[in-house]
C-alpha positions as CSV (number, residue, x, y, z in Angstrom):
1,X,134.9,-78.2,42.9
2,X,137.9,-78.5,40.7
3,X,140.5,-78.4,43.4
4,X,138.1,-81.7,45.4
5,X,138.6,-83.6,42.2
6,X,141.7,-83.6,42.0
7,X,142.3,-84.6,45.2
8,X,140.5,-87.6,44.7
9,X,142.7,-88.8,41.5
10,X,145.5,-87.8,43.8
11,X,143.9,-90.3,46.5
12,X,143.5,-92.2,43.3
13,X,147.0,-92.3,41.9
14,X,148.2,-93.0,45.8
15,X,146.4,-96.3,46.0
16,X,147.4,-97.6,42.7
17,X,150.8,-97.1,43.8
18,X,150.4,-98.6,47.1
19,X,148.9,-101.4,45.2
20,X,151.9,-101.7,42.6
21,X,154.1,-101.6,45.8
22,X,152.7,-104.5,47.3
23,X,153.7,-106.8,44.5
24,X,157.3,-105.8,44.4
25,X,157.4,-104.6,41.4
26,X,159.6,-101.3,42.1
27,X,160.2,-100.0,39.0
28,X,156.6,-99.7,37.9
29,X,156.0,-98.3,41.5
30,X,158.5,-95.5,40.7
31,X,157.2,-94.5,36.7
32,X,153.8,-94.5,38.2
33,X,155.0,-91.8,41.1
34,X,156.9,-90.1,38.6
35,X,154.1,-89.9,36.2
36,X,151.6,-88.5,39.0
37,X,151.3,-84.8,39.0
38,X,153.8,-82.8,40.9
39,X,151.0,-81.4,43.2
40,X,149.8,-85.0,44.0
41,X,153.0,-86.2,45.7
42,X,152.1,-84.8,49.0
43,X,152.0,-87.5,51.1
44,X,155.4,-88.0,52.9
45,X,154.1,-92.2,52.6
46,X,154.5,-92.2,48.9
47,X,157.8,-90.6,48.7
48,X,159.0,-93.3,50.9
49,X,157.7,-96.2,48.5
50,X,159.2,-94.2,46.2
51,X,162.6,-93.8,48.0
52,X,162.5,-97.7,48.9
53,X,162.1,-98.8,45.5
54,X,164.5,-96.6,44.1
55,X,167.1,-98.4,46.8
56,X,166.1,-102.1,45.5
57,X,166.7,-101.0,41.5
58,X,169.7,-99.5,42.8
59,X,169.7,-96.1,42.3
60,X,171.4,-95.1,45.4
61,X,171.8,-91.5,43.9
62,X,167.9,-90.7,43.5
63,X,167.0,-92.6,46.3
64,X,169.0,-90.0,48.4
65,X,167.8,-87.0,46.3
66,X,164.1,-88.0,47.1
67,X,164.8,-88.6,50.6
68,X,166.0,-85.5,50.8
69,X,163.0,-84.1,49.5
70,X,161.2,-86.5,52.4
71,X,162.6,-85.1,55.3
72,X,162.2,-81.4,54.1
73,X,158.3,-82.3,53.8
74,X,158.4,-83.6,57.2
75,X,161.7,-83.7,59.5
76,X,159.9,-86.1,62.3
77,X,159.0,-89.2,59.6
78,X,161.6,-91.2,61.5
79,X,161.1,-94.2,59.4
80,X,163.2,-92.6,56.5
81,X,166.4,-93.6,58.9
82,X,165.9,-97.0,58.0
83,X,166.4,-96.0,54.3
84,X,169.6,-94.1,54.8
85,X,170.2,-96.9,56.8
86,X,170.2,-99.4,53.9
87,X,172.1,-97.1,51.3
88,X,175.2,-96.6,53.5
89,X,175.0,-100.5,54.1
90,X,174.6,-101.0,50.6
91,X,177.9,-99.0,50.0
92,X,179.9,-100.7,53.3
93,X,179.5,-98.2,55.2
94,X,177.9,-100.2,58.0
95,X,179.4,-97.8,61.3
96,X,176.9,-95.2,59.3
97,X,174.1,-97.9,59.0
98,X,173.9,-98.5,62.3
99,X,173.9,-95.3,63.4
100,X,170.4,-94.8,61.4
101,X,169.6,-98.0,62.2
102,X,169.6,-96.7,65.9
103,X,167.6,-93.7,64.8
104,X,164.5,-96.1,63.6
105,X,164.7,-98.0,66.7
106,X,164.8,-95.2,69.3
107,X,161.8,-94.0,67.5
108,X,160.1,-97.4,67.6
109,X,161.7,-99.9,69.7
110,X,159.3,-102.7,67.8
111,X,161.0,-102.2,64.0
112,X,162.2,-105.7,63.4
113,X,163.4,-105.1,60.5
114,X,165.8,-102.1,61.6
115,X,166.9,-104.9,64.4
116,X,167.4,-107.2,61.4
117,X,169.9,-105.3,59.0
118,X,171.3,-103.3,62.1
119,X,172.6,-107.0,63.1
120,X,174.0,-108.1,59.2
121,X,175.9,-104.9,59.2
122,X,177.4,-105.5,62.6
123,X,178.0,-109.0,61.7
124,X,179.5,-107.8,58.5
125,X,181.6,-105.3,60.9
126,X,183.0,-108.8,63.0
127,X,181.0,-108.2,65.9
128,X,179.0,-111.8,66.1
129,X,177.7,-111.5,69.5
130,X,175.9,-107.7,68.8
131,X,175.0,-108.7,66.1
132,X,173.5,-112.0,67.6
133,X,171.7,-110.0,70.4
134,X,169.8,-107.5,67.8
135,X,168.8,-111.1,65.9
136,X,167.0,-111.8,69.5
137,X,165.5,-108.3,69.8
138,X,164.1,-109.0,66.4
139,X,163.1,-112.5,66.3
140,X,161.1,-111.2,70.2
141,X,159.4,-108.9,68.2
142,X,158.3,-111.3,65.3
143,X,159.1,-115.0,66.1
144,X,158.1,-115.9,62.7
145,X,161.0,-114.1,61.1
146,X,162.4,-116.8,59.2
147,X,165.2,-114.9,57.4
148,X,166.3,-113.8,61.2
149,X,166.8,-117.2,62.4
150,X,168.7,-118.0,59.1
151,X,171.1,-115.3,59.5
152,X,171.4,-115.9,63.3
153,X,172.4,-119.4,62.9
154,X,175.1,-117.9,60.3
155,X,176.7,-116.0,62.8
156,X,176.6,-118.6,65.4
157,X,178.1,-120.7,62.9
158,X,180.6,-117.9,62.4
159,X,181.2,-117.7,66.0
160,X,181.7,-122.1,65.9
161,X,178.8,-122.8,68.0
162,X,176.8,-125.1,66.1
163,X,174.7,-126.4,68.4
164,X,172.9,-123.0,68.2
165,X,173.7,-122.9,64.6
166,X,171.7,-126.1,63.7
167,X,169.0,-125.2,66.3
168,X,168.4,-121.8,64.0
169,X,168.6,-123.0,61.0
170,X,165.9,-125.8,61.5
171,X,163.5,-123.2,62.7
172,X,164.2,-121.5,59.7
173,X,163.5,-124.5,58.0
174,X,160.1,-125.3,59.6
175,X,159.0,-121.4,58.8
176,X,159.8,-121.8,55.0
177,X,159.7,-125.7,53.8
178,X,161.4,-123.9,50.7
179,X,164.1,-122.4,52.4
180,X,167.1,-123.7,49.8
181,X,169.9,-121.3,52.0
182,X,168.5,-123.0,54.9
183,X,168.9,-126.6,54.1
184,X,172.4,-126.3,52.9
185,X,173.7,-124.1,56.0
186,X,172.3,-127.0,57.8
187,X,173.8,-129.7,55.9
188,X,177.1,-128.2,56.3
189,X,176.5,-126.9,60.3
190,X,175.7,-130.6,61.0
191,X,179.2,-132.1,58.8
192,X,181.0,-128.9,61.2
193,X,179.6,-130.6,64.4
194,X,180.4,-134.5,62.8
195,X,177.0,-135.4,62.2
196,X,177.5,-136.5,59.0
197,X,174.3,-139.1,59.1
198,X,172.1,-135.8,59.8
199,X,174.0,-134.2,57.2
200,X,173.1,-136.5,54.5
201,X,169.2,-136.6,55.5
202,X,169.1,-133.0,55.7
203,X,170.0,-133.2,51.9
204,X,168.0,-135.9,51.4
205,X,164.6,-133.8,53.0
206,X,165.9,-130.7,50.3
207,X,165.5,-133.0,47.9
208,X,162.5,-134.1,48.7
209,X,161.5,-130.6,48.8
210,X,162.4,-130.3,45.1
211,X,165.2,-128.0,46.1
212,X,167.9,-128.6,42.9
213,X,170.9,-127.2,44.9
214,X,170.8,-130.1,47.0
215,X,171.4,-132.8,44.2
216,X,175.2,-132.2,43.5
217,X,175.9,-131.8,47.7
218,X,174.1,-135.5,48.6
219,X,176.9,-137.2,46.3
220,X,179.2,-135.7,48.6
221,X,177.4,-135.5,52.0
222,X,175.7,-139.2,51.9
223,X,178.9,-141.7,51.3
């Protein structure tokens, strides 16, 4: 009887933490995995939430040691690849991201978001058009990916083709009405193309948005 109850604060402890997860708050996620008992962290699910906050706080050296600990518990959870993945991109080693970036996607051709930070760390690398052509894989797999078209249209910029460039970013824009990066990458695409009458409404629509980085650019965009 003693061991079933404590499986269910286990159970218990594992939803609260899913639960803390969910709102982004990371470090609270991790003190309430650290505070569960050493028995309870069984499930190979928590020590990834645990490992994935422990990368956005930035402890790069724990978040190792626990996937460590993850793959020991189970060597086939593929999806920790795409956490090694974002530590060695997080130190600039991008040739080693991609390679566990690979590692997600052989096991699940679908993971948009390995598609998604495989591409910034090849774009980071130089290599627009890869980099271009994982964006498309992703933004196939969810064309509501609004941070995909964003950073597509910054390498197309990259690559001067700002046709495309302007075509992403405005889908970015009409995902996310908020999307501040968005509206200024625009603004600037459009003055790279000579538009500078789309330019200045493009700052004028931020604006309108209540976006405050677009204030200071419309004295200089709409002469």
């Amino acid at each position: 009887m003693s061991d079933l109850l404590g499986f269910g604060q286990d159970n218990a402890a594992s939803q609260k933490v899913k639960e803390t997860f969910s709102t982004k708050n990371y470090q609270l996620t991790i003190d309430e995995i650290n505070s569960m008992n050493t028995s309870g962290i069984h499930f190979d699910s928590i020590l990834y939430l645990k490992a994935y906050s422990q990368i956005k706080v930035n402890e790069l050296k724990e978040a190792n040691i626990t996937l460590t600990q993850l793959q020991q518990l189970n060597p086939n959870y593929h999806e920790l690849y795409f956490l090694k993945g974002l530590i060695f991109a997080m130190k600039e080693k991008y040739a080693d991201a991609i390679l566990n970036f690979n590692k997600v996607i052989d096991a699940n051709p679908n993971h948009e978001k390995a598609y998604y930070n495989m591409a910034l760390a090849k774009g980071l690398l130089e290599d627009y058009t890869s980099a271009i052509k994982d964006l498309d894989k992703c933004i196939a797999i969810n064309p509501n990916y609004a941070l995909a078209y964003y950073n597509r249209g910054y390498w197309y910029e990259i690559s001067e083709n700002y046709t495309a460039a302007i075509s992403d970013y405005k889908k970015a824009i009409a995902l996310d009405q908020h999307y501040t990066e968005a509206y200024i990458a625009l603004a600037y695409a459009y003055s790279q193309n000579g538009d500078k009458a789309n330019a200045c409404e493009t700052l004028q629509n931020a604006q309108t948005e209540g976006i405050e980085a677009a204030n200071d650019l419309i004295q200089t965009f709409c002469k």
